[in-house]
C-alpha positions as CSV (number, residue, x, y, z in Angstrom):
1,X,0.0,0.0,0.0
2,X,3.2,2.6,0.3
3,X,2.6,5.0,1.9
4,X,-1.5,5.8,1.3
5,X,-2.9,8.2,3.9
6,X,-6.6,6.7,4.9
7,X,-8.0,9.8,4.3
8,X,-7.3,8.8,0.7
9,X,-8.1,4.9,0.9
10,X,-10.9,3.6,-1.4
11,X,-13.5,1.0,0.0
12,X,-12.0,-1.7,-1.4
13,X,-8.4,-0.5,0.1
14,X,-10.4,-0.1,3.3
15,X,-12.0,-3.5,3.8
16,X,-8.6,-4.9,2.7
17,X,-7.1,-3.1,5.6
18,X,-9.3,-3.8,8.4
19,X,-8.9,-7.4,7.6
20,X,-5.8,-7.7,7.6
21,X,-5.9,-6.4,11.1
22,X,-8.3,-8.4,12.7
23,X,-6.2,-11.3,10.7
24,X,-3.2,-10.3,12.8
25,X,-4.9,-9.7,16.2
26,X,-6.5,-13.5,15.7
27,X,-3.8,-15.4,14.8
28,X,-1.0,-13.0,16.0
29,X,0.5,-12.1,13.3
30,X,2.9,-8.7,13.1
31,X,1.9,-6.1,10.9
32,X,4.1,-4.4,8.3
33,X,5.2,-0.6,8.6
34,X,2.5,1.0,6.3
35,X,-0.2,-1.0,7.9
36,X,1.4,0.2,11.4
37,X,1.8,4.3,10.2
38,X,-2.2,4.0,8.8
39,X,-3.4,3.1,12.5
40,X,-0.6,5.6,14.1
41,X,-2.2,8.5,11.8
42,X,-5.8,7.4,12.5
43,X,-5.5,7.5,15.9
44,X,-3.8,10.3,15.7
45,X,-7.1,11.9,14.1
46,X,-9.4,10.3,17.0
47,X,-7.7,12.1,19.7
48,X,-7.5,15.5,18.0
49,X,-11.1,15.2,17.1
50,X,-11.8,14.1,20.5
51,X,-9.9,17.3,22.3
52,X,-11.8,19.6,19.9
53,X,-15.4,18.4,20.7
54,X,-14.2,18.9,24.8
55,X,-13.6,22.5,23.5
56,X,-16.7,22.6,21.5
57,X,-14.4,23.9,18.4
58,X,-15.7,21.8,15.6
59,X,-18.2,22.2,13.0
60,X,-19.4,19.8,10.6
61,X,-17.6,21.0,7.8
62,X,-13.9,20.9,10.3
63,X,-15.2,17.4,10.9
64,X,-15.6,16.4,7.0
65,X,-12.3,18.0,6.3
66,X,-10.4,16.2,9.2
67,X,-11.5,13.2,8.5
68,X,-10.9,13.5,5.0
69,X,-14.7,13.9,3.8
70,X,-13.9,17.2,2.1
71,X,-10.4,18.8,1.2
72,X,-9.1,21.3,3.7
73,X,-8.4,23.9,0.7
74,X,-10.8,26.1,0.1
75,X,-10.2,25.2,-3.8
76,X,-12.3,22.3,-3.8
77,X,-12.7,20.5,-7.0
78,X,-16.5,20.0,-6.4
79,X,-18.9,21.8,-3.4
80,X,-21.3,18.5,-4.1
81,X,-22.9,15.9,-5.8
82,X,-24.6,17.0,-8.4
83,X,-26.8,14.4,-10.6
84,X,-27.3,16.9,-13.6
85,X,-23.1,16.7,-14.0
86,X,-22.9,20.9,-13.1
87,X,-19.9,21.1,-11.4
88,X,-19.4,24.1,-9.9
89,X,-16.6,26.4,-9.9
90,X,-13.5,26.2,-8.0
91,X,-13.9,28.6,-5.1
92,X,-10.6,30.7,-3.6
93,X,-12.0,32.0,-0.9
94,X,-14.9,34.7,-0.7
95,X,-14.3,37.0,-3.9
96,X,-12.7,34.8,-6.8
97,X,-14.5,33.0,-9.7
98,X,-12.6,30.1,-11.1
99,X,-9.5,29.3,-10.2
100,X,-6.2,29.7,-12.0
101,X,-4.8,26.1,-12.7
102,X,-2.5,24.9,-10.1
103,X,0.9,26.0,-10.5
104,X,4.3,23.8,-11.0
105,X,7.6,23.8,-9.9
106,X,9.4,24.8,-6.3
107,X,8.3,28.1,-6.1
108,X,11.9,29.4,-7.4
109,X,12.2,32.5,-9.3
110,X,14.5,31.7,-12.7
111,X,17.1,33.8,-13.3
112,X,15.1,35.6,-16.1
113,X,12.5,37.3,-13.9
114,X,14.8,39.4,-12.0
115,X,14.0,42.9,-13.8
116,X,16.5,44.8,-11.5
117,X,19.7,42.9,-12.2
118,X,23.3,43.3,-13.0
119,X,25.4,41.6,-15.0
120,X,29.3,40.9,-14.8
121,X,31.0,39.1,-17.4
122,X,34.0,37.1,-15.8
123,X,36.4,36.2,-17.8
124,X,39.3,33.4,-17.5
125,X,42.8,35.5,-17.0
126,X,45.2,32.5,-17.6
127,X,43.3,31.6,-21.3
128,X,42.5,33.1,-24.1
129,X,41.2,31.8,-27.2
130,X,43.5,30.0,-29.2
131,X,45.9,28.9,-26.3
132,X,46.6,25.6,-25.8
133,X,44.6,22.9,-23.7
134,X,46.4,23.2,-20.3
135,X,45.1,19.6,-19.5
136,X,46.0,17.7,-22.7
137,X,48.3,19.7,-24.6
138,X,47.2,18.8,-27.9
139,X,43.8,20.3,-28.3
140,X,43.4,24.4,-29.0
141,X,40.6,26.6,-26.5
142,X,37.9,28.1,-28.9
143,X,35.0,30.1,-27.2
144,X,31.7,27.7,-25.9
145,X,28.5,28.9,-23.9
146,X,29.1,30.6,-20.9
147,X,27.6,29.5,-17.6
148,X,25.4,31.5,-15.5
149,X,25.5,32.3,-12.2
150,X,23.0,33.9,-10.0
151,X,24.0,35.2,-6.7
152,X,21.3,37.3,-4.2
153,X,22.8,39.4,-1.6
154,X,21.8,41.2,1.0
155,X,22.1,44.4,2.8
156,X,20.2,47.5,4.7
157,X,17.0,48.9,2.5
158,X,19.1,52.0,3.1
159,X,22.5,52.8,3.5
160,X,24.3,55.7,5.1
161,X,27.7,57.1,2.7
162,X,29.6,59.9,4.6
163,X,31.4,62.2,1.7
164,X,34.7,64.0,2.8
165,X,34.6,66.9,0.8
166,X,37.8,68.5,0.3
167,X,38.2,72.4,0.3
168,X,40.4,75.7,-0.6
169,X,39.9,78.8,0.5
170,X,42.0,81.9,-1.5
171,X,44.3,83.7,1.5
172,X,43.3,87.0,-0.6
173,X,39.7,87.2,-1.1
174,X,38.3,84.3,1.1
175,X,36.8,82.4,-1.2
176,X,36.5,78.6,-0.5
177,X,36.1,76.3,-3.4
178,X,34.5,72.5,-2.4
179,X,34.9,69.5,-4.6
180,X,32.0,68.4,-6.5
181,X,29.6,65.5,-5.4
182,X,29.6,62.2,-7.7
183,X,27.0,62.9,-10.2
184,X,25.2,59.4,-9.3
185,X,25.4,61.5,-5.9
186,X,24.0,64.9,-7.0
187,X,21.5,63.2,-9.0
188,X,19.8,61.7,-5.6
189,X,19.2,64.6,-3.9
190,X,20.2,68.3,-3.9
191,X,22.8,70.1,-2.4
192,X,23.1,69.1,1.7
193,X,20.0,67.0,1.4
194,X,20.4,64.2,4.2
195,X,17.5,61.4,2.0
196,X,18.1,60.7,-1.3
197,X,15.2,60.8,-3.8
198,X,15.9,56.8,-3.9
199,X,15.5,56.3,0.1
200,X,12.1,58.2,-0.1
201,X,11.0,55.8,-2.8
202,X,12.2,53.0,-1.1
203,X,10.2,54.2,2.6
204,X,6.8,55.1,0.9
205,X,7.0,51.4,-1.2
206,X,7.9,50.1,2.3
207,X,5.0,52.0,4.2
208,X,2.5,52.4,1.8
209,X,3.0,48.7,-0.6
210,X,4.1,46.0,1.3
211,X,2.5,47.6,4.9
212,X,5.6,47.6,7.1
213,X,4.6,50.5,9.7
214,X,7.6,53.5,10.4
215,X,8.0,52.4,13.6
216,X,9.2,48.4,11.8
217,X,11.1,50.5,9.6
218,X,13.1,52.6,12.4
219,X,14.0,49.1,14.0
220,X,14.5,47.7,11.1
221,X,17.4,50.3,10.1
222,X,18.6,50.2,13.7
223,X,19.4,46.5,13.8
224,X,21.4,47.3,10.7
225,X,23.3,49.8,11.7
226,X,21.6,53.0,9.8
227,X,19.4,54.1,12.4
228,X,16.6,56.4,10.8
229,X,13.7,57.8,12.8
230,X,9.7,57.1,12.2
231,X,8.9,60.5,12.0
232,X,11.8,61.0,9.3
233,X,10.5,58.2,7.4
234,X,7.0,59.9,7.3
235,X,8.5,63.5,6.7
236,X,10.0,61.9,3.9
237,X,7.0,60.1,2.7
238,X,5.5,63.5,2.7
239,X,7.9,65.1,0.5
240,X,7.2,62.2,-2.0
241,X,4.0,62.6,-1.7
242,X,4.0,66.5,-2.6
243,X,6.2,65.7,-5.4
244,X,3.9,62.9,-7.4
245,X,0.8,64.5,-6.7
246,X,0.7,66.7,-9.9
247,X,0.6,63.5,-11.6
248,X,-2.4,61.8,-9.5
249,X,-4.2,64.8,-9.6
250,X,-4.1,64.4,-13.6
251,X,-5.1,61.1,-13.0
252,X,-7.8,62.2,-11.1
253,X,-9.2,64.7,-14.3
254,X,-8.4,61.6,-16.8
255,X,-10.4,59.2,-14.7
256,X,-13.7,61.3,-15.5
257,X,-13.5,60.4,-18.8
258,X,-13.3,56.8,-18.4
259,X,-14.9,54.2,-20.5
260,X,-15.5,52.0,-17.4
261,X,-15.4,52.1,-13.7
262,X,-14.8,49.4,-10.8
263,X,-15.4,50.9,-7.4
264,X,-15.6,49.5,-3.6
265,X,-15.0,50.6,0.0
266,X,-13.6,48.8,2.8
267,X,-13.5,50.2,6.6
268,X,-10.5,52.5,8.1
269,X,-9.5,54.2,11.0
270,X,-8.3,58.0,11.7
271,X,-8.0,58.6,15.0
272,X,-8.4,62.8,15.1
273,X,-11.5,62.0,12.9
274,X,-14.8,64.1,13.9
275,X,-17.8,63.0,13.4
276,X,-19.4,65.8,10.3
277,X,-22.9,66.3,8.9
278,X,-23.1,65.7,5.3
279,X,-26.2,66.0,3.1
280,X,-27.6,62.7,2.9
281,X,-27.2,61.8,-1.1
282,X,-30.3,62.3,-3.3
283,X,-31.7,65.0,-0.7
284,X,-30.7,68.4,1.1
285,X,-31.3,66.7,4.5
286,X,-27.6,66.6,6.7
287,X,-26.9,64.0,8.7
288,X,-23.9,63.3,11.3
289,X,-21.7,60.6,10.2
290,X,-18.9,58.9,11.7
291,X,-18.1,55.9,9.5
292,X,-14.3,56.1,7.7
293,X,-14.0,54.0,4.3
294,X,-11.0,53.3,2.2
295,X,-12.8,53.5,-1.2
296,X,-10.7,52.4,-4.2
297,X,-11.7,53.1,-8.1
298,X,-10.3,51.3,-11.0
299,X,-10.9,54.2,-14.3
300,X,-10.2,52.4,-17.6
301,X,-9.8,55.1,-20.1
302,X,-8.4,54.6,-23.2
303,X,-7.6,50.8,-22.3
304,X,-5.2,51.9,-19.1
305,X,-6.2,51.3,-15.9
306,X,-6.2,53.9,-13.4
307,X,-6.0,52.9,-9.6
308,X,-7.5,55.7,-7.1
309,X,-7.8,55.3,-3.7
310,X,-9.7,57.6,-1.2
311,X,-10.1,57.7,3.0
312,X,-12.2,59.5,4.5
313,X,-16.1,59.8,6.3
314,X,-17.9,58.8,2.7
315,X,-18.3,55.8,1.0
316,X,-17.2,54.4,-2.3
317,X,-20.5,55.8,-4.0
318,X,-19.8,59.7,-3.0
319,X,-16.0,59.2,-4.8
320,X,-17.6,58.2,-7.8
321,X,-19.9,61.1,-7.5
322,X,-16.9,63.6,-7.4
323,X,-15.0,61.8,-10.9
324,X,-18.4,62.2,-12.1
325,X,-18.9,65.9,-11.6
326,X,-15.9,66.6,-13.8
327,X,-17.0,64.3,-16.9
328,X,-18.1,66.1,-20.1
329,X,-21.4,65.5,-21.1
330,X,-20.9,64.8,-24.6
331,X,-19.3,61.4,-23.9
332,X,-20.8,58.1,-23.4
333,X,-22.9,56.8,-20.6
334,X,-19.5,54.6,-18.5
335,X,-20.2,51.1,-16.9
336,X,-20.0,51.0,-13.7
337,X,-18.8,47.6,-11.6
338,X,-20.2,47.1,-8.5
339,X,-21.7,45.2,-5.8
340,X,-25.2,46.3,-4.9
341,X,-25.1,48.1,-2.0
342,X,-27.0,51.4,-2.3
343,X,-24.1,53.2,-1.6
344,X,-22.0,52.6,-4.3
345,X,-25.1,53.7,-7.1
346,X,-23.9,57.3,-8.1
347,X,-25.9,60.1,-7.8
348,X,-24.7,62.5,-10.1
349,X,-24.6,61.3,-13.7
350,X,-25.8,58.7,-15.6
351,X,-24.3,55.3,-15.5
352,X,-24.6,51.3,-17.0
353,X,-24.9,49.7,-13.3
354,X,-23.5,46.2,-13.6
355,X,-23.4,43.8,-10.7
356,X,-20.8,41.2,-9.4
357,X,-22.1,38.0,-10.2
358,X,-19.5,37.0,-7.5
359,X,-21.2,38.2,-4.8
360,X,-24.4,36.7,-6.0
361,X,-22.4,33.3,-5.5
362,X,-20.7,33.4,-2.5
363,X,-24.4,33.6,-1.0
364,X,-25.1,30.4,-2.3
365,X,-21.6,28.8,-1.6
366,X,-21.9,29.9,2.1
367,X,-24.7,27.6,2.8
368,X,-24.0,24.7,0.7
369,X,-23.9,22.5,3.5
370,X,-27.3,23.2,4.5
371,X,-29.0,23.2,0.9
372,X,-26.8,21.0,-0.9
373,X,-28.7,19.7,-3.7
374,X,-30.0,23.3,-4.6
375,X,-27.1,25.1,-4.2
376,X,-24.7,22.9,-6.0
377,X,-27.4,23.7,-9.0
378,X,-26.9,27.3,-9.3
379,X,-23.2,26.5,-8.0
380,X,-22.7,24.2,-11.5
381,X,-24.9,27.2,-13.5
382,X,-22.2,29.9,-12.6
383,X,-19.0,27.6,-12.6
384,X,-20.4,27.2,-16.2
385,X,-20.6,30.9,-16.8
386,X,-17.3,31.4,-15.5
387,X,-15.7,28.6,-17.7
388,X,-17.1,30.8,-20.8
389,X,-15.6,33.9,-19.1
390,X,-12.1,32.3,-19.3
391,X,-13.0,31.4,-22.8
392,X,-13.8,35.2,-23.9
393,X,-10.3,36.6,-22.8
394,X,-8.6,37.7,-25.7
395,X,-12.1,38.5,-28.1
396,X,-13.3,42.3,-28.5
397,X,-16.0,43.5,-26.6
398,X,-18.4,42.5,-29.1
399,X,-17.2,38.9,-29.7
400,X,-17.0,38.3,-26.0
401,X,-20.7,39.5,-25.6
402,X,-21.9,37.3,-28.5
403,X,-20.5,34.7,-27.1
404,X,-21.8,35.2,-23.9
405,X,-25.0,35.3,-25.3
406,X,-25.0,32.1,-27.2
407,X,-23.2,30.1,-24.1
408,X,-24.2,32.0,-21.0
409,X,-27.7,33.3,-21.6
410,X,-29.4,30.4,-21.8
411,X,-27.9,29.0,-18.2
412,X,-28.1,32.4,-16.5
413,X,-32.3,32.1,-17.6
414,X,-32.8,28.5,-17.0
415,X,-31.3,29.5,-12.9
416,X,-33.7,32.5,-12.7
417,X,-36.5,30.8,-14.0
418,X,-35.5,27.8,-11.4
419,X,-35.3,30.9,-8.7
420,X,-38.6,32.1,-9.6
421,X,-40.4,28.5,-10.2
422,X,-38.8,27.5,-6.2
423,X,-40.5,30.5,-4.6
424,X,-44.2,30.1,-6.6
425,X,-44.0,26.6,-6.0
426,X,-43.0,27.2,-2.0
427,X,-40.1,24.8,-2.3
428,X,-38.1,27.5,-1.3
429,X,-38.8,29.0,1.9
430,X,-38.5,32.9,1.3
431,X,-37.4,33.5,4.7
432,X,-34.6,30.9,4.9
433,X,-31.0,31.5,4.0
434,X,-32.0,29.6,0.9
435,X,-34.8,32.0,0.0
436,X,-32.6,34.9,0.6
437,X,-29.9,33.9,-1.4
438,X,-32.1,33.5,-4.1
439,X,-33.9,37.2,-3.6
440,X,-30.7,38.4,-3.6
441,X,-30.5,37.1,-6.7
442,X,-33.8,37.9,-8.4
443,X,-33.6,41.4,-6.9
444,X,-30.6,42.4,-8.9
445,X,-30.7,40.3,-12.0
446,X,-31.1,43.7,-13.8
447,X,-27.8,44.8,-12.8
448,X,-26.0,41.2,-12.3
449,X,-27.0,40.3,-16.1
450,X,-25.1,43.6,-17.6
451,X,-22.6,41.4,-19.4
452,X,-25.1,39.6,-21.5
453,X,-26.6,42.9,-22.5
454,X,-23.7,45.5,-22.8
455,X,-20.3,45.0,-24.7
456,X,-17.5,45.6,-21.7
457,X,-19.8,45.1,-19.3
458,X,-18.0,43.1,-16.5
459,X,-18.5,39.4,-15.1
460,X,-17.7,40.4,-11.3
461,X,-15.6,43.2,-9.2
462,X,-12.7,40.8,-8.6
463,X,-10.4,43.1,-10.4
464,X,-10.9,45.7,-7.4
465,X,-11.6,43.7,-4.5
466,X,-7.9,42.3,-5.3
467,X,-6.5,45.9,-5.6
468,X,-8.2,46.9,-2.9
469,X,-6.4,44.7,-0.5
470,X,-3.2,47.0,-0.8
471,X,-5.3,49.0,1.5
472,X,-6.4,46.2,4.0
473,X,-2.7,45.0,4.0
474,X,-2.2,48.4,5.7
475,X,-5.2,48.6,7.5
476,X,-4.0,45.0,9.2
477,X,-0.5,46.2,9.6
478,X,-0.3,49.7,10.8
479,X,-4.1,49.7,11.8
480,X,-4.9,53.6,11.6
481,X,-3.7,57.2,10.0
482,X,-3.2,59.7,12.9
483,X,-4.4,62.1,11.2
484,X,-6.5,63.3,7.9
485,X,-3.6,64.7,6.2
486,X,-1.9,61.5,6.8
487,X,-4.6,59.5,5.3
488,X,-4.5,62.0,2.0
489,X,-0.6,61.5,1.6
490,X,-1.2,57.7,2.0
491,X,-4.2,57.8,-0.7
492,X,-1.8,59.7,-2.8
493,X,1.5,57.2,-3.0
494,X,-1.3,54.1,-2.8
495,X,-2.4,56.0,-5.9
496,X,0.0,56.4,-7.8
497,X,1.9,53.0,-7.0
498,X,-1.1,51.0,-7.6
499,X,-1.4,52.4,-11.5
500,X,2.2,52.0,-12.1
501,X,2.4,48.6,-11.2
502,X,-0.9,47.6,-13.0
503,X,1.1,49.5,-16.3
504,X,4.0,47.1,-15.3
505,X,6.1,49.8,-14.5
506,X,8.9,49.7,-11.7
507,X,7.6,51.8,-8.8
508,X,11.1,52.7,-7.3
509,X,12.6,54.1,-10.8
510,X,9.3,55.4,-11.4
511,X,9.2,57.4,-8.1
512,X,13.0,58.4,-7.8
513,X,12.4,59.9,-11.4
514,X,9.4,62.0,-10.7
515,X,11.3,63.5,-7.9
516,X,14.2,63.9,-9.8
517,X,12.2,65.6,-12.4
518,X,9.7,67.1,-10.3
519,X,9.2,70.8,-12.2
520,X,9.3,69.2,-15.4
521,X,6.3,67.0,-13.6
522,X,4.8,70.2,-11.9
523,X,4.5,71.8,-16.1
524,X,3.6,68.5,-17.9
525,X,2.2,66.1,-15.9
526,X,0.5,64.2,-18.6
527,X,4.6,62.9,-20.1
528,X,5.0,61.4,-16.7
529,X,1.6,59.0,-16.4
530,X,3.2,55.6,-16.2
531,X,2.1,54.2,-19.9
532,X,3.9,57.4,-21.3
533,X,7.2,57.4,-18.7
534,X,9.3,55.5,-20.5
535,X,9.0,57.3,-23.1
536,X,9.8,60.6,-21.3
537,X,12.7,59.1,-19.6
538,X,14.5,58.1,-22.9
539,X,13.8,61.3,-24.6
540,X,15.6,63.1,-21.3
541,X,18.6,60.7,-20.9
542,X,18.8,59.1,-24.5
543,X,22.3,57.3,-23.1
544,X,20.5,56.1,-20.5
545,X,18.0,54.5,-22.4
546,X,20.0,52.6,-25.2
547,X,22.2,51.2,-22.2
């Protein structure tokens, strides 16, 4: 049997097993190792089932998973059963549609993916081409494929360079002359400026991307030996922030003419925050709010993507309102990508509302162990939907809607008709969890069945919900902004990084650059928008470039 875990064991395997155990306890007869490691490992699984019923931790599903009824991923292959052969879509978690196939290899980066790399060519001193074979004297050396060698070091994110800089001073008039700075030197910073425009880069990437807090970073630098305070690391971040905000606010202007939107919130903290009366939307009537959202907006204008992130006392729907104010009315009406909360339906303007068929879903995923012959119905209907999706990735709008409409249509009607037949028919109970899954679903079938009626029109808010964790990383991480300002700098950088890398651009050049540049970015902020960067930076250092 090897080395076959019973979760895994098959009937037959089973019977097989539990005979040749009672053969051995009858006639006393030893058993071999893998027969020995099964009983160790399910006895094992008794006792740790046992301790977490005396804690009352343990749910059905735990139990299925622990003893091997279901798989303890959340990617399971199939929720249930299903006699109609409508499996439904693998599930990541709360917010994904089908998963991405499962990935090989060790996890190892090759050598090719390193963007940010230098390479030294080592050549042999003793030989050159042509000498003689050191080993058999006969044979001639001739040139063959070099090897490759990668090597990863380490050191301090930032490092600390003390320049001697050597003087005269004339005996006559009193002028003192000081040597010049390297030019990688001057380029970092100007004259006795103690951060380079590379070390503020690297702190708001730090802060602001990966969520390490100012006060990590301060011990972080101190264990290293380049001790650097948390309040210079935000002062710093501050600067940064002044300098790269001539190109969000373009952002900002461009994002009103966007072809499509995705927006959502998520909560936040600000601890000097006040509670304010704002006009509650659609009416003149103020009310006193307290609640502080993160709200994030994905603009796609022109095909680029444009992240934008706001905090403050508003939600997700009042951000989109303000894009909105500034769009021209001669374009066309955008899409907008959504879930349906009321909130995030703009006010101002008119817009496509299309709904995440993902959120639709998850309400039926979340109580498949209670419905399951239902649920793994609608569950198989959408898996299906989302297999087309995957289908439709490189057609044009058009294409990807027509086929939509020949594959999807039909299943997306066939489950609303179902929905509608179950509540008539009182088979579902409209006050159950059943029943309000599927008025969840009948309720916003306008808005959830968008992409079979509009070209562009979205399959679910994934796209955001995934960006939008570069918020919650921070949220989980450094928990709160102090202040309002503080939450404004941090919706700036988040901003701005968030688009770059979307465009594929490297955030740390991209930022050292901008600073580096900073009045040319003040007078034309439009040459320094990451899809047209490149560009800019070649036409200013065309050495640069070609190297």
């Amino acid at each position: 049997m090897g080395q076959l875990s019973f979760k895994d064991m098959t009937e037959q395997q089973l019977d097989e097993f539990i005979s040749r155990v009672e053969d051995a306890i009858k006639f006393g007869l030893s058993l071999d190792a893998s027969d020995l490691q099964l009983l160790l490992e399910a006895f094992k699984a008794c006792l740790f089932v046992q301790e977490k019923l005396s804690r009352n931790d343990l749910t059905i599903l735990k139990l299925k998973k622990l003893l091997g009824m279901v798989q303890s991923s959340e990617r399971l292959k199939k929720i249930v059963e299903s006699g109609d052969d409508q499996s439904p879509p693998k599930d990541t978690g709360d917010s994904s549609g089908p998963s991405k196939p499962k990935k090989t290899g060790n996890g190892k980066k090759p050598k090719d993916d390193f963007s940010k790399k230098e390479t030294i060519i080592l050549p042999i001193e003793s030989y050159s081409k042509g000498d003689s074979c050191p080993e058999c004297s006969g044979g001639k050396l001739y040139k063959y494929q070099p090897s490759e060698f990668v090597r990863i070091s380490g050191s301090s994110p930032m490092k600390a360079e003390v320049f001697v800089r050597s003087r005269l001073r004339c005996n006559l008039c009193g002028k003192v002359f000081t040597a010049d700075l390297p030019d990688e030197v001057a380029a970092d910073g100007e004259g006795s400026q103690r951060y380079g425009y590379s070390a503020r880069s690297l702190m708001a990437i730090l802060k602001y991307f990966t969520g390490l807090p100012f006060y990590r970073q301060q011990t972080l630098q101190t264990v290293l030996g380049v001790p650097v305070s948390s309040s210079s690391v935000f002062d710093q971040c501050e600067s940064l922030s002044n300098d790269i905000k001539p190109v969000v606010d373009f952002l900002r202007s461009l994002a009103a003419s966007a072809q499509h939107y995705h927006i959502d919130d998520t909560t936040h903290k600000i601890l000097d925050a006040k509670p304010i009366k704002k006009n509650k939307r659609g009416s003149s009537k103020e009310v006193l709010r307290s609640g502080i959202y993160s709200s994030g907006m994905i603009a796609t204008h022109n095909y680029h993507d444009i992240v934008l992130f706001k905090t403050n006392i508003g939600h997700s729907g009042e951000f989109i309102d303000e894009i909105l104010e500034g769009r021209s009315k001669d374009l066309p009406v955008p899409i907008l990508m959504s879930d349906a909360l009321p909130s995030n339906k703009p006010s101002v303007g008119d817009v496509i509302w299309s709904l995440c068929n993902v959120h639709a879903r998850r309400m039926f995923y979340d109580i498949k162990d209670q419905f399951p012959d239902e649920c793994s119905y609608v569950l198989g209907i959408f898996g299906k939907i989302f297999d087309t999706e995957d289908e439709t990735k490189a057609m044009s709008p058009e294409d990807r809607l027509s086929y939509h409409k020949k594959n999807s249509l039909p299943l997306f009607d066939e489950m609303i008709s179902w929905s509608k037949d179950g509540l008539e028919t009182k088979k579902i109970e409209p006050n159950g969890n059943l029943g309000r899954a599927v008025n969840y679903l009948l309720k916003n079938e306008r808005g959830l069945r968008k992409f079979l009626e509009v070209p562009g029109a979205k399959l679910d808010n994934n796209y955001m919900e995934r960006i939008l964790k570069i918020v919650v990383l921070g949220r989980k991480n450094y928990h709160f902004y102090k202040t309002a300002a503080g939450a404004a700098i941090a919706d700036v950088i988040m901003s701005l990084a968030a688009t770059a890398h979307q465009a594929n651009i490297n955030i740390f050049d991209y930022f050292t650059d901008i600073q580096r540049n900073r009045k040319l970015v003040k007078a034309d902020p439009e040459a320094w928008t990451p899809w047209r960067y490149t560009e800019t930076i070649a036409s200013l250092n065309p050495t640069k470039a070609a190297s």
